[in-house]
LOFISE-190921 format. One line per 10 residues: for each residue x, y, z of C-alpha. Coordinates in nm, 2 decimals. Each point is the difference from the previous one (the first is absolute). Layout:
X/Y/Z; ...
END
This chain:
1.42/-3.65/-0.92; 0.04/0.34/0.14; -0.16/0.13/0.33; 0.01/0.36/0.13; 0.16/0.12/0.29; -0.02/0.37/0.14; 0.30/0.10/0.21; 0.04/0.34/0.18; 0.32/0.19/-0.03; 0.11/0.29/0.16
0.09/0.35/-0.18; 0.25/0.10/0.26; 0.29/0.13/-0.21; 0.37/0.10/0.03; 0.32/-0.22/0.10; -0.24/-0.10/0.37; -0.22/-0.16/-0.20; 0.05/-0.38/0.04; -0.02/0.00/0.40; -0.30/0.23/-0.04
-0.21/-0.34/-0.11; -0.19/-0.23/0.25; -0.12/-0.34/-0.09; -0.41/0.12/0.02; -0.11/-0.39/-0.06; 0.17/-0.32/0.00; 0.35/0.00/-0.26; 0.03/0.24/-0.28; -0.04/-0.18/-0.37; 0.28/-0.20/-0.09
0.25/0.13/-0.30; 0.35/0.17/-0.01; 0.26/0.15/-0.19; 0.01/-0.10/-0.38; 0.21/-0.31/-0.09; 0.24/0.20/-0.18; 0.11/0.33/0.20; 0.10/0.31/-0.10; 0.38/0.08/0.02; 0.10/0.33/0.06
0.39/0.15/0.03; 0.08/0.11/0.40; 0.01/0.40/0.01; 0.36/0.01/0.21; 0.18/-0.25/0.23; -0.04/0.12/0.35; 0.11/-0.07/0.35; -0.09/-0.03/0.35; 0.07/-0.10/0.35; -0.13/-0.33/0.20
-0.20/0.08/0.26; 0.09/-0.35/0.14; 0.37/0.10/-0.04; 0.05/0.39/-0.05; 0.43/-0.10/-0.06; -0.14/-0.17/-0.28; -0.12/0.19/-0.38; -0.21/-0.14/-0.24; 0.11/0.09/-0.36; -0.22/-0.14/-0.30
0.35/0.08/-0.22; 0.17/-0.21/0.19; -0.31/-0.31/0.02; -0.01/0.03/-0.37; 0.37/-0.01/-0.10; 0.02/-0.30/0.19; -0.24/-0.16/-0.26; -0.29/-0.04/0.30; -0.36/0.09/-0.05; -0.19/0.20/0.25
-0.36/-0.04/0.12; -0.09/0.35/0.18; -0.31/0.08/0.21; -0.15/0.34/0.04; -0.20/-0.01/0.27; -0.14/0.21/0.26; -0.01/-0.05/0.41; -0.40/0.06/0.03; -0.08/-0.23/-0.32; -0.16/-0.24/0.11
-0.03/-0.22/-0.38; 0.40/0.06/0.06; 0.00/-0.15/0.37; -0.20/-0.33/-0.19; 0.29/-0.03/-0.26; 0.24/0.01/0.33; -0.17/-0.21/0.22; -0.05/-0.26/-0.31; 0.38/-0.05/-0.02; 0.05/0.12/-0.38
0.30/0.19/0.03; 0.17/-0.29/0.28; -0.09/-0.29/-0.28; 0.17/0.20/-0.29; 0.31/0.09/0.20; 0.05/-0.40/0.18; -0.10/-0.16/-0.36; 0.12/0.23/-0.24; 0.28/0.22/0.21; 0.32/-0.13/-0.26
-0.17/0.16/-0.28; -0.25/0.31/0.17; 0.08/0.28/0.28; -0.31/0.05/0.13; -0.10/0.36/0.16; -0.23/0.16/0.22; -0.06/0.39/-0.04; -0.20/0.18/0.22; -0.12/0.27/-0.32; -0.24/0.24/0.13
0.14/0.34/0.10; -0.28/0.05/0.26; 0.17/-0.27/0.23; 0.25/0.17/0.14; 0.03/-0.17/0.36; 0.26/-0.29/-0.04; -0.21/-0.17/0.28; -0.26/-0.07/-0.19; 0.25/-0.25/-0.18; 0.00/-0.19/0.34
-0.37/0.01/0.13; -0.06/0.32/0.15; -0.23/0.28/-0.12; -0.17/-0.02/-0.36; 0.06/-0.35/-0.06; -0.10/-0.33/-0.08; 0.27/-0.16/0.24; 0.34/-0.10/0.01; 0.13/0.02/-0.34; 0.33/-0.17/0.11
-0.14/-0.31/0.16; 0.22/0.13/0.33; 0.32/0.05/-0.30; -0.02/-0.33/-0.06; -0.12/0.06/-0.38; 0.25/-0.16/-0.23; -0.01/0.36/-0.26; 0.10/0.34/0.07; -0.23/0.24/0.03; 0.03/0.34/-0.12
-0.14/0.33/0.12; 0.05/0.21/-0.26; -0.23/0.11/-0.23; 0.27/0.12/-0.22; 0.01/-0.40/-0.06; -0.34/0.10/-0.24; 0.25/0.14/-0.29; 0.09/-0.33/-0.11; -0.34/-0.06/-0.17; -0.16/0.43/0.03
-0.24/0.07/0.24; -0.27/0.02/-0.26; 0.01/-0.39/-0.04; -0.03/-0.05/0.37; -0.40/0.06/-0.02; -0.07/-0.22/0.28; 0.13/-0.20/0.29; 0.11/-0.26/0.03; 0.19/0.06/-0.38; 0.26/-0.37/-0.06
0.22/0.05/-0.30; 0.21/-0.22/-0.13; 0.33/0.17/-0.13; 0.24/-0.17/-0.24; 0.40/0.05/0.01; -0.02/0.14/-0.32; -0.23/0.29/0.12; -0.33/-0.17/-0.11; -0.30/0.01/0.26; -0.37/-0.13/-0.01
-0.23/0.00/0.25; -0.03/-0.31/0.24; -0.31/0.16/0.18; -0.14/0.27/-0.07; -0.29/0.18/-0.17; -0.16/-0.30/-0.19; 0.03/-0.27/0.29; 0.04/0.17/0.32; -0.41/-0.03/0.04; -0.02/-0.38/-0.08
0.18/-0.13/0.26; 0.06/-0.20/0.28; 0.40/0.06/-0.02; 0.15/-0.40/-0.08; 0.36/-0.03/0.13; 0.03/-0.32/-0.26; -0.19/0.20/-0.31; 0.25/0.26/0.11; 0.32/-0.20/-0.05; -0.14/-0.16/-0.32
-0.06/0.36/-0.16; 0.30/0.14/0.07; 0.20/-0.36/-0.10; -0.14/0.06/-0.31; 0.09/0.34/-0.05; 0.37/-0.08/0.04; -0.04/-0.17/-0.31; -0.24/0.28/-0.19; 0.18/0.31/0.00; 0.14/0.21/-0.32
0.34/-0.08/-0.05; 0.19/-0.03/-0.32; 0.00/-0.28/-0.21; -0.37/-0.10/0.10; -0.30/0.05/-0.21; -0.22/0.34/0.08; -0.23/-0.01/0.33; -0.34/0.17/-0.10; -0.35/0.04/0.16; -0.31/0.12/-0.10
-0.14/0.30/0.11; -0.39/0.02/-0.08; -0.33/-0.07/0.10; -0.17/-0.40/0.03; -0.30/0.18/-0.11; -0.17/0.21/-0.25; -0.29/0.12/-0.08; -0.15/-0.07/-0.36; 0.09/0.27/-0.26; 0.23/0.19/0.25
0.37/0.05/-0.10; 0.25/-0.14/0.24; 0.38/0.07/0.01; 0.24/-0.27/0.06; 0.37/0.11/0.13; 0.32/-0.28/-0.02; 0.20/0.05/0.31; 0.37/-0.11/-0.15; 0.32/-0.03/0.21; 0.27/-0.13/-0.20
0.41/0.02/0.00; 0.05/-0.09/-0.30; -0.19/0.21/-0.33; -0.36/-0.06/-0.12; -0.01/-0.11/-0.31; -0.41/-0.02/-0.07; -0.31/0.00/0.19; -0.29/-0.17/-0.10; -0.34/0.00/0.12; -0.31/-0.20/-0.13
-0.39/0.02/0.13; -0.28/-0.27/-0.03; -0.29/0.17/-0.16; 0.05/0.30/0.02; -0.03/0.33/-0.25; 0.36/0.05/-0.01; 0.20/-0.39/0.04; 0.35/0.11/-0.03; 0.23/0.30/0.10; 0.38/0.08/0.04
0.07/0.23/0.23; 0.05/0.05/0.38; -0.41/0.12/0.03; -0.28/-0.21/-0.19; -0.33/0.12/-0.01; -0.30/-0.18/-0.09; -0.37/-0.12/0.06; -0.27/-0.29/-0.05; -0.30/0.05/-0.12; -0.17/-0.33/0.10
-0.02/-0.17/0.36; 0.26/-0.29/0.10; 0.33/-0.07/0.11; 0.30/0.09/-0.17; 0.36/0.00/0.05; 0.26/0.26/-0.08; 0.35/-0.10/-0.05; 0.35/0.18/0.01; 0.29/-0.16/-0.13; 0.38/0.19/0.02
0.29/-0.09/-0.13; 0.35/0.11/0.07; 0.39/-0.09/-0.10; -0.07/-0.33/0.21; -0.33/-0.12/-0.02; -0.35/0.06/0.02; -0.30/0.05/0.29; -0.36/-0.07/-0.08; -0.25/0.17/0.25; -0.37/-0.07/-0.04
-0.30/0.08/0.24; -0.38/-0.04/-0.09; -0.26/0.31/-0.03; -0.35/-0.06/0.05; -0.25/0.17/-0.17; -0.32/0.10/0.09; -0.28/0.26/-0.12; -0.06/0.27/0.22; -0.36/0.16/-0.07; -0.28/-0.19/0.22
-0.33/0.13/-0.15; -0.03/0.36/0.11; 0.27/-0.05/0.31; 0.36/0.01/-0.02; 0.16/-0.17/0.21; 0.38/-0.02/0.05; 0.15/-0.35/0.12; -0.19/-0.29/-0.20; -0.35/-0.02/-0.02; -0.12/-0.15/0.36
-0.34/0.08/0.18; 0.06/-0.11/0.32; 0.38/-0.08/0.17; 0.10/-0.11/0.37; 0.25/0.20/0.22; 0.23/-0.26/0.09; 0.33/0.15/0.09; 0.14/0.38/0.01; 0.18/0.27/0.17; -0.07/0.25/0.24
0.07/0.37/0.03; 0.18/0.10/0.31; 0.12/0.34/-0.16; -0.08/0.33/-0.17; -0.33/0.18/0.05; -0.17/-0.13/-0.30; -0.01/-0.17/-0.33; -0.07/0.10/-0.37; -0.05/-0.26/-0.24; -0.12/0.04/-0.38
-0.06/-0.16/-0.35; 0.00/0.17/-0.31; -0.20/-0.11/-0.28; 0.19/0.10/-0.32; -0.23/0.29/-0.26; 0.02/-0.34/-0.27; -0.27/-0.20/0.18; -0.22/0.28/0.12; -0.21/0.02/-0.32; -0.33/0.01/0.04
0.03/0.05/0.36; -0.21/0.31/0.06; -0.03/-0.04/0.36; 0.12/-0.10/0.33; -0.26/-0.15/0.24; 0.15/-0.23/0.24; 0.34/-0.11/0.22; 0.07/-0.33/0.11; 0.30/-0.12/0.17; 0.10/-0.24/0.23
-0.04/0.17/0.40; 0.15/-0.17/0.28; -0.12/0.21/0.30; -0.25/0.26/0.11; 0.23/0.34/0.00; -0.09/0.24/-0.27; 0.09/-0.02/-0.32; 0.06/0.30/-0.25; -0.12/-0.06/-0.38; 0.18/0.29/-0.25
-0.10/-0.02/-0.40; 0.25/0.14/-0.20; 0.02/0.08/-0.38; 0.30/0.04/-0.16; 0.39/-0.06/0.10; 0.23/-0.30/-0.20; 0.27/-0.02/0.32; -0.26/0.20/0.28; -0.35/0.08/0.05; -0.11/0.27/-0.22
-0.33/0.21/0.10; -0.19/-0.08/0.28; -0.36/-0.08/-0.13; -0.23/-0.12/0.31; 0.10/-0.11/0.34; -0.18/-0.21/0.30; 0.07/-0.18/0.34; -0.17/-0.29/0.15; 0.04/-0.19/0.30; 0.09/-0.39/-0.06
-0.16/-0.27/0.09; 0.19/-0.21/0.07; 0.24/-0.31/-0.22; -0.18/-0.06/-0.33; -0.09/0.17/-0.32; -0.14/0.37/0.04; -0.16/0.22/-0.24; -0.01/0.37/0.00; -0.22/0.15/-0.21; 0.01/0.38/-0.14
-0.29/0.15/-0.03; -0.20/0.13/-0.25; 0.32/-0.19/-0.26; 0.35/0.20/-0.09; -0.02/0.08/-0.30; 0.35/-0.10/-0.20; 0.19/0.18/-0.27; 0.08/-0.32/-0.21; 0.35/0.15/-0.12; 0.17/-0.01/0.28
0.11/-0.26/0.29; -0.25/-0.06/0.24; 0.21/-0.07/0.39; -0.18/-0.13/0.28; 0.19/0.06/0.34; -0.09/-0.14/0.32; 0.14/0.14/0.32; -0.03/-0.13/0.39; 0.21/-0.03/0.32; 0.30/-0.19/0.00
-0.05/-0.14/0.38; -0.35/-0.10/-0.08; 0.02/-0.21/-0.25; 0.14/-0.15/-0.35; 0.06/0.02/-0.38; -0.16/-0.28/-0.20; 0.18/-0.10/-0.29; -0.03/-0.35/-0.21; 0.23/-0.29/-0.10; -0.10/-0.28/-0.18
0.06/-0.37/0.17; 0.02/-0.29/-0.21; -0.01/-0.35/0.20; 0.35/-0.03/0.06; -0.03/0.34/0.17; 0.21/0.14/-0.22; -0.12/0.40/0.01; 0.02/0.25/-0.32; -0.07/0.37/0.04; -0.37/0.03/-0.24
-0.03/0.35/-0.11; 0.12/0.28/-0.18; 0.30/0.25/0.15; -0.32/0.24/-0.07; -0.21/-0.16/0.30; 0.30/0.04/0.25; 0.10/0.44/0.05; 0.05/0.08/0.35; 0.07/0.33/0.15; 0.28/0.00/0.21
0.11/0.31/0.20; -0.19/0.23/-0.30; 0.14/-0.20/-0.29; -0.17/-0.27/-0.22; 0.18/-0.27/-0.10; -0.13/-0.36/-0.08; 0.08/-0.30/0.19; 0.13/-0.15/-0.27; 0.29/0.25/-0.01; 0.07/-0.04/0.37
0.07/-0.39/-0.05; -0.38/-0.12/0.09; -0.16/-0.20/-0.23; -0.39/0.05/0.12; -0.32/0.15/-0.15; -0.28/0.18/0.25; -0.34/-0.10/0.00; -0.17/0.27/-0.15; -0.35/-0.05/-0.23; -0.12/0.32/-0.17
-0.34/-0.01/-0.14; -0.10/0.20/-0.32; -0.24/0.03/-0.25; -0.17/0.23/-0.27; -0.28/0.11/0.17; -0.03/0.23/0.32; -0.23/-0.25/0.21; -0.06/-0.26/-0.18; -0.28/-0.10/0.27; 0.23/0.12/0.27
-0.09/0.33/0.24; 0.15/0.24/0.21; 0.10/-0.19/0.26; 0.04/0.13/0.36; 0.30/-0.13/0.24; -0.18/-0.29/0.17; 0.22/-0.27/0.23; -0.09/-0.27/-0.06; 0.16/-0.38/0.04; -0.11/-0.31/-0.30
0.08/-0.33/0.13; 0.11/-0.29/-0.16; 0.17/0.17/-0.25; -0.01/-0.21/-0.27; -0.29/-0.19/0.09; -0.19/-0.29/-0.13; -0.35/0.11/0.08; -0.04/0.18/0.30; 0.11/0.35/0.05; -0.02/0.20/0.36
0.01/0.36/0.01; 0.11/0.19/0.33; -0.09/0.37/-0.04; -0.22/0.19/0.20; -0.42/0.07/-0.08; 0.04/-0.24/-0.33; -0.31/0.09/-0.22; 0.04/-0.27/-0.26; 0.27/-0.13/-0.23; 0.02/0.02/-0.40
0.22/-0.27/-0.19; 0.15/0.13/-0.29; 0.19/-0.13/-0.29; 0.33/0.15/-0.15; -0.24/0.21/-0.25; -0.16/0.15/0.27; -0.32/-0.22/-0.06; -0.17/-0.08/0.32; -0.09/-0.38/-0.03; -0.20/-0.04/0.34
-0.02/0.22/0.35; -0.09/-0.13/0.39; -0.10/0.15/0.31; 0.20/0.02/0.33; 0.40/-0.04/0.05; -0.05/-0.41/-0.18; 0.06/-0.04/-0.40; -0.04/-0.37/-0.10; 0.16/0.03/-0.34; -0.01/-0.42/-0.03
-0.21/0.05/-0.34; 0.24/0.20/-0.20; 0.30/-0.09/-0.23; 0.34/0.01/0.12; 0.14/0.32/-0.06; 0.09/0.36/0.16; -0.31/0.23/0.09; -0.02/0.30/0.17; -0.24/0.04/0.32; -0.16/0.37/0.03
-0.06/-0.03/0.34; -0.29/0.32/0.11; -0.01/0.13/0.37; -0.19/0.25/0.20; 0.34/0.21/-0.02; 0.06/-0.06/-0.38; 0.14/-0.29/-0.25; 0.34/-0.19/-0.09; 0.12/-0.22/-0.24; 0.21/-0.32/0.11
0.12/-0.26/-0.25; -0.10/-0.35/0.04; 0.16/-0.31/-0.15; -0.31/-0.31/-0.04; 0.22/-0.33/-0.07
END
């Protein structure tokens, strides 16, 4: 059976990325790269010299005509997710167990580091990268050393590849595992033992992976792409769906979709001049629309923040979800904004209509201060009214060093984690530019819940911009309110139907069904909405 899990990840963007994250509580969800990786041909063969050694040059040409693999770490002297991977022994344990077969590499990649110090202890460092020179590796201080695999695939540090002799590279660590760690020396030396054996090389069958979503929403179209590496010539590919609209395609790119709730598999066979692979990975499927809110990531009421990552960089943060023109029929109006908060800096609510790859016109906008971890609910006043033709985005924006992102996995009991949403529910705008998450290698969905409906009020007012704190959040009778001059409280139900009211800052909603309500809470200084969970 499967729980829900909340997890905060950081927007900070560009090749700094990785180092830029701080465990926020206890270990980041368990997962990694995909059991098959994705192969990719080196750029150029490069060379450098050993820091260790400076008579001594490091040539991949000459590592690979001698039939050797490499293992090559980009890494950075103030990464401190890089300092754990060196301090965990990875790169010692490859070289002592598997040193016949793999030259193993340090490379100090970021141009900014410029002070060969830093390689040594001194300045901005994590310490002594060469264990006094006793490492058994050389180490090279040349970003130059980056052209083996492009810059553009270093997004992060630390970035392991795995480089064949043939030319052939995958990554060891990178952008779908660095986050799940501990390092493991011994699950280290097991991974790369068995990718001496999994390279493309000819006369061997094709190596493929999948590249699409676990997920999908019901009656959305998702796109399915076969990553091939293969020697010899492709001589079919073949790819069947369980229950889906369109079971069967031919191509490199299958497109599809479901149009009832379950679990399905995909699978991708290919076949070359050898022999053939068979690839298959399983998509749940889930409906999107929750009554009159939509809500990207499954349908949850009430999660636990139980492990994350902070923000140590940047000025601030813009997160956004984009509900899609096809499911806003019938939605004539905006009234409310929840999302998950995590701290009390202000956050910055923009409605947008319009845009298929950026936010199109900018139709209302408001800020609130949070209130702490936990579902919060911003409400817009008076209703937005929606043109039902066009995207509806929701952006969220706050302060990098104050706080997090929320985004949602789905845990089974095995802890094995899934990303739960669509690549719709996951645009970030980094350095002026939206892109999804999805695209930059994260597999995460933000918890976002817009509330619509047909009608302007639908027994909700103008509300004013009252602070105000609900506690327990969901509850199972009682319900505290902490704002200031508390008149009385009204309990609503999701049709704006007010099912019974109480005096003071104390709701006992014991009687009523387990459900989601909405609490007008009335003031001296004016009213707010919160949304309350009874379970």
């Amino acid at each position: 059976m499967k729980k829900i899990l909340l997890v905060a990840l950081a927007l900070t963007l560009g090749v700094s990325a990785y180092a830029q994250f701080e465990s926020a509580k206890g270990n980041a969800p368990k997962g990694g790269a995909k059991s098959t990786p994705t192969w990719y041909q080196i750029q150029q063969d490069v060379t450098g010299v050993n820091f260790l050694d400076n008579t001594q040059t490091i040539s991949t040409a000459d590592i690979r005509n001698a039939g050797k693999c490499m293992v090559i770490d980009y890494s950075a002297t103030w990464c401190s997710w890089c300092w754990v991977m060196h301090t965990n022994g990875i790169l010692e344990a490859i070289h002592n167990q598997l040193g016949d077969n793999v030259e193993v590499i340090w490379v100090e990649s970021d141009p900014s580091t410029t002070d060969p110090a830093e390689l040594t202890g001194t300045g901005q460092t994590q310490g002594d990268w060469t264990n006094g020179g006793n490492v058994p590796y050389p180490i090279i201080n040349d970003e130059g050393f980056n052209n083996l695999i492009g810059n553009s695939n270093i997004s992060g540090y630390p970035t392991v590849v795995f480089v064949s002799p043939n030319g052939y590279w995958c990554d060891l660590y990178g952008n779908e595992d660095w986050q799940f760690g501990p390092y493991d020396s011994t699950l280290a030396v097991i991974k790369v033992s068995a990718l001496l054996n999994a390279y493309p090389q000819a006369g061997v069958a094709p190596v493929i992976s999948i590249n699409g979503p676990s997920t999908a929403i019901n009656g959305s179209t998702v796109t399915f792409t076969a990553n091939i590496v293969s020697v010899d010539s492709i001589t079919d590919i073949t790819w069947t769906a369980t229950g889906a609209t369109t079971t069967s395609g031919n191509t490199a790119t299958f497109t599809t979709s479901w149009t009832t709730d379950g679990n399905y598999t995909v699978t991708l066979s290919v076949t070359n001049t050898t022999g053939t692979t068979t690839e298959t990975i399983n998509v749940n499927v889930f409906s999107w629309n929750w009554g009159n809110t939509m809500s990207y990531g499954s349908n949850f009421n009430d999660a636990n923040a139980t492990a994350g990552f902070r923000f140590n960089s940047g000025s601030t943060s813009t997160w956004a979800a984009m509900y899609p023109a096809q499911f806003m029929s019938g939605r004539q109006y905006l009234k409310s904004v929840s999302f998950y908060a995590v701290g009390t800096m202000n956050y910055t609510l923009d409605v947008y209509q319009g845009g298929d790859n950026a936010p199109g016109t900018k139709i209302y906008s408001r800020t609130v201060k949070g209130q702490g971890e936990g579902w919060q609910t911003m409400n817009c006043s008076g209703a937005v009214q929606l043109d039902q033709t066009k995207n509806l985005w929701i952006s969220l924006t706050a302060p990098h060093a104050a706080g997090y992102v929320m985004s949602l996995y789905m845990n089974d009991a095995a802890d094995n984690y899934a990303f739960c949403g669509d690549p719709n529910g996951c645009w970030a705008n980094a350095g002026g530019s939206w892109t999804t998450m999805s695209d930059m290698g994260y597999e995460v969905t933000w918890a976002i819940k817009a509330t619509t409906g047909n009608e302007p009020n639908a027994g909700i007012s103008t509300l004013g911009n009252v602070e105000l704190n609900v506690y327990p959040n969901p509850t199972t009778g009682i319900v505290n309110i902490d704002a200031e001059d508390v008149v009385n409280v009204e309990v609503m139900d999701m049709t704006g139907r007010t099912v019974m009211t109480a005096n003071g800052s104390t709701v006992d909603m014991s009687a009523l069904n387990n459900g989601v309500y909405m609490l007008r809470v009335n003031t001296v200084n004016g009213s707010s909405l919160q949304k309350i969970v009874k379970k």
